[in-house]
C-alpha positions in Angstrom: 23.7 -0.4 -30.8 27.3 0.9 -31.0 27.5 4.5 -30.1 29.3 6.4 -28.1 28.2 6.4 -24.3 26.2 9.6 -24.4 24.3 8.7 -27.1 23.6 5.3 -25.1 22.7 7.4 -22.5 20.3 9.8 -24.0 18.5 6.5 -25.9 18.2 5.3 -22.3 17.4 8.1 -21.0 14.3 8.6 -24.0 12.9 4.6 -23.4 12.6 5.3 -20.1 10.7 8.3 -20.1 8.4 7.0 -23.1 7.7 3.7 -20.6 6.8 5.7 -18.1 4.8 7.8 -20.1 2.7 5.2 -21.4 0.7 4.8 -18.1 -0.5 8.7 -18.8 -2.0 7.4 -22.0 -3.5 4.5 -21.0 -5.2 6.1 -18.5 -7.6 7.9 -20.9 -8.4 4.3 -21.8 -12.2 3.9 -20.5 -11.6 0.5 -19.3 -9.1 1.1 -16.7 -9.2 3.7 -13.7 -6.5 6.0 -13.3 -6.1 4.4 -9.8 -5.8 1.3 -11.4 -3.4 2.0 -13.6 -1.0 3.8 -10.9 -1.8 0.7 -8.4 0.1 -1.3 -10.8 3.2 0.9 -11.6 3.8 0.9 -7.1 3.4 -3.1 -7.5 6.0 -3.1 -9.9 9.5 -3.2 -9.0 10.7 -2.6 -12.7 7.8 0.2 -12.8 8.7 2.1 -9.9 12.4 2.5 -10.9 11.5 3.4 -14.6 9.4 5.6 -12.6 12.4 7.2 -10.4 14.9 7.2 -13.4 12.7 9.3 -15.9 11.3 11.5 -13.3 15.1 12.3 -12.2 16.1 13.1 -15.6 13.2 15.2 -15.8 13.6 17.3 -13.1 16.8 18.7 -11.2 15.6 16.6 -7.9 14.2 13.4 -7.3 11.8 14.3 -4.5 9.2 11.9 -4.3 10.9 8.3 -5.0 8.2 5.5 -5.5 11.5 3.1 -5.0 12.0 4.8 -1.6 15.7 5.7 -2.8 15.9 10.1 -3.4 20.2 9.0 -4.5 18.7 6.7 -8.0 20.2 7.7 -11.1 21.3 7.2 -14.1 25.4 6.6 -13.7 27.1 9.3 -15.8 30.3 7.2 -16.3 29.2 5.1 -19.3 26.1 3.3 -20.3 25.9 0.3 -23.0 22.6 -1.1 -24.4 22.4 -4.4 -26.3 19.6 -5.2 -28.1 18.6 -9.1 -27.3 21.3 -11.6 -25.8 23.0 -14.5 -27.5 21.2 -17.4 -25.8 18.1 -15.2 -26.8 19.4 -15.5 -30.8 19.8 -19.2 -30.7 16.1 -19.8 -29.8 
């Protein structure tokens, strides 16, 4: 992707969100449990920030970290996304 940064930023912004969002749909999946499902997004280091990054964009304050950190955010000063890495388009 080659955009400008806020663009970047408001793709970022949307994947994470989306993630996040997933776990609400799977949880109307019969074969999990809501518990389940919410067990695993605190076991997961990646989950729990994608967790804390959406939520912040969502609302004006993070109140309620699952990281533990209230100050995690998205840095306004520039964001760039690459799609895949170079060792990963040799394989």
């Amino acid at each position: 992707m080659n955009a400008p940064s806020s663009e970047a930023t408001d793709v970022l912004i949307h994947f994470l969100q989306d993630a996040y969002h997933l776990k609400d749909w799977v949880k109307y999946d019969d074969s999990v449990t809501t518990t389940s499902v919410e067990e695993h997004i605190n076991r997961s280091s990646v989950m729990r920030l994608c967790a804390d990054l959406c939520n912040g964009t969502k609302h004006l304050k993070l109140t309620g970290p699952r990281t533990g950190d209230k100050e995690a955010a998205i840095s306004s000063q520039g964001t760039n996304i690459r799609l895949g890495s170079t060792a990963a388009r040799r394989s």
